[in-house]
N, C-alpha and C positions, 0 to 999 in steps of 0.2 A: 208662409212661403217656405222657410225652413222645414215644416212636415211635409209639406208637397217634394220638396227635392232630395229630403230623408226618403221617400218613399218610392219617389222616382227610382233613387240610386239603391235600395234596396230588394226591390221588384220588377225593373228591370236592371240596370248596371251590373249588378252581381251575380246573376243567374247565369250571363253571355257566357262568360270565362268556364263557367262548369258546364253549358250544354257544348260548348266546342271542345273543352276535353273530352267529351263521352263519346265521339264519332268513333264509330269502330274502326279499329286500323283495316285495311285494306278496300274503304270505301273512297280512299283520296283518290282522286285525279289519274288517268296514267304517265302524264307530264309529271308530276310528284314522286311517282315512285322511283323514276330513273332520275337518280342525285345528280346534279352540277357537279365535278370535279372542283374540289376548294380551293379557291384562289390562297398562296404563299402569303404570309405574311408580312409587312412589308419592312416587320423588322426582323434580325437574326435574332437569335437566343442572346448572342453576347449584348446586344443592344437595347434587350427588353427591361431591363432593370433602368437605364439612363431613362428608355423611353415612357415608360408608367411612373418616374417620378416626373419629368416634365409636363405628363398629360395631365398628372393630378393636381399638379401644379396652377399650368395653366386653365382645368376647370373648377379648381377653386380661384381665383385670381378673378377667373373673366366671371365668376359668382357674386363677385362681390356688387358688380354692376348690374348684372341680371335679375340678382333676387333685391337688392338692395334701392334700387330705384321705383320698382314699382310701388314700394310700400309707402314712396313719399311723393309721386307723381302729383297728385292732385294736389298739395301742397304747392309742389314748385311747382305747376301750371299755371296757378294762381297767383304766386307770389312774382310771376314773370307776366303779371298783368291782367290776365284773362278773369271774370268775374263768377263767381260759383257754381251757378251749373254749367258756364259754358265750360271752366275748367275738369269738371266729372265727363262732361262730354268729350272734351280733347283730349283728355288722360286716357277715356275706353277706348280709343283709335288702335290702344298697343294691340288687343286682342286680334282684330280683324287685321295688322298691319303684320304678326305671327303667322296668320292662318294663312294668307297668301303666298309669305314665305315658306311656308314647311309645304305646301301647295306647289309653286316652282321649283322647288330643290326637288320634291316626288316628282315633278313630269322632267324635267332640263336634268336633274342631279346624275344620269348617266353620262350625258355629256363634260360633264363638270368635276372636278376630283373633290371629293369632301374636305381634302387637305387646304384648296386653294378655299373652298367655300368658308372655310372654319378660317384661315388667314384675313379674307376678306372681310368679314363678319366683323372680326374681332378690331382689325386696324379700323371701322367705319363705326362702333359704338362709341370711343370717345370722341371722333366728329358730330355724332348726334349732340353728344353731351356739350360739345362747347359751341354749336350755333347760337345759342342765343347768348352766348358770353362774347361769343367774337362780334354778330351782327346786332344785336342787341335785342332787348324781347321786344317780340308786337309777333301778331297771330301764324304771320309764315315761319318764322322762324322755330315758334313754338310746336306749329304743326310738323316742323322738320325733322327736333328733337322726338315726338313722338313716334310719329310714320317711321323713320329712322334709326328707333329703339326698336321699335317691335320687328321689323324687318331682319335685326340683326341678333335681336333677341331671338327668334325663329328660327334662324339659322344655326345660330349655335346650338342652341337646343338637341336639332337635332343631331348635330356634331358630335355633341358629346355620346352619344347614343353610336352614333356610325362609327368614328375613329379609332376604338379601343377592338372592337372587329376586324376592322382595317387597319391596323400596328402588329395588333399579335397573333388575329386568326381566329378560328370558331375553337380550337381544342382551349377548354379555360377560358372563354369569354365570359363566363356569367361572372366568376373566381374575383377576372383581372375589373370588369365594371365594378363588382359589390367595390372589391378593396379601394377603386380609384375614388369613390364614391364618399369615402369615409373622409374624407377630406372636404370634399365637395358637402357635405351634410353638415359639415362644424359649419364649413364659413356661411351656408344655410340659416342656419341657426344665430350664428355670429351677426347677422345680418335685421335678424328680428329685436336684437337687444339695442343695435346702435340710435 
């Protein structure tokens, strides 16, 4: 299974990225060629330095929940009751319960500000995490903490992706992600050792 999904991702996944760089310029769209005017920033210069130490902040911070629970989901799905494959089953919900979310943020996320969705996201994964602490475990609640992780786990995801675009702008956004990122990557890492 492992050579089939080495092979997969090396004959097809890897080739996308370099046949869509080869499109020759001036074969785009004519919607494409006439730029959108770039939405302002939505911080000033004097406030980008407070504001990329709070985002980095807060996307290592809400990391540590992110990356750090999945690696022990099936553990505590289990150990809040649920009996072994049911708990491999109720632990893979997060996947499918991400995909709907990054799913609704893409179709509704225009009506929506990424700022509020990244607040809400982030106030509603520690309510996943203490359903079955508050109500106690049996199968709804555990299914809440799941559905409930992935939902917000999705969310943020893509947050962390939209908001440093949306704080500082397209000039420097690769620069301001790499550098926020560095952070985001220890506690990443920080995360596989605990």
């Amino acid at each position: 299974a492992c050579v089939i999904l080495a092979l997969i991702h090396l004959f097809i996944c890897a080739p996308i990225p370099w046949i869509v760089m080869r499109v020759p310029k001036g074969n785009e769209p004519e919607a494409d060629r006439e730029a959108e005017p770039e939405p302002a920033p939505l911080l000033r210069p004097e406030q980008r330095r407070l504001g990329f130490i709070l985002a980095a902040v807060t996307f290592s911070a809400s990391g540590l929940v992110s990356w750090g629970l999945p690696l022990h989901l099936i553990e505590i799905v289990a150990r809040l009751g649920q009996p072994g494959d049911a708990a491999v089953f109720i632990a893979a919900l997060v996947g499918p319960a991400q995909l709907v979310a990054r799913f609704v943020e893409m179709t509704a996320g225009q009506r929506v500000n990424i700022l509020t969705t990244n607040f809400a996201a982030l106030a509603l994964m520690p309510v996943a995490v203490l359903l079955p602490i508050v109500f106690g475990p049996s199968l709804a609640t555990v299914l809440g903490l799941v559905l409930l992780y992935g939902v917000t786990s999705g969310l943020v995801s893509v947050a962390r992706n939209v908001l440093p675009l949306m704080l500082f702008g397209r000039a420097g956004y690769g620069l301001m992600l790499g550098l926020a990122y560095v952070p985001v990557a220890a506690t990443a890492l920080g995360t596989r050792l605990l």
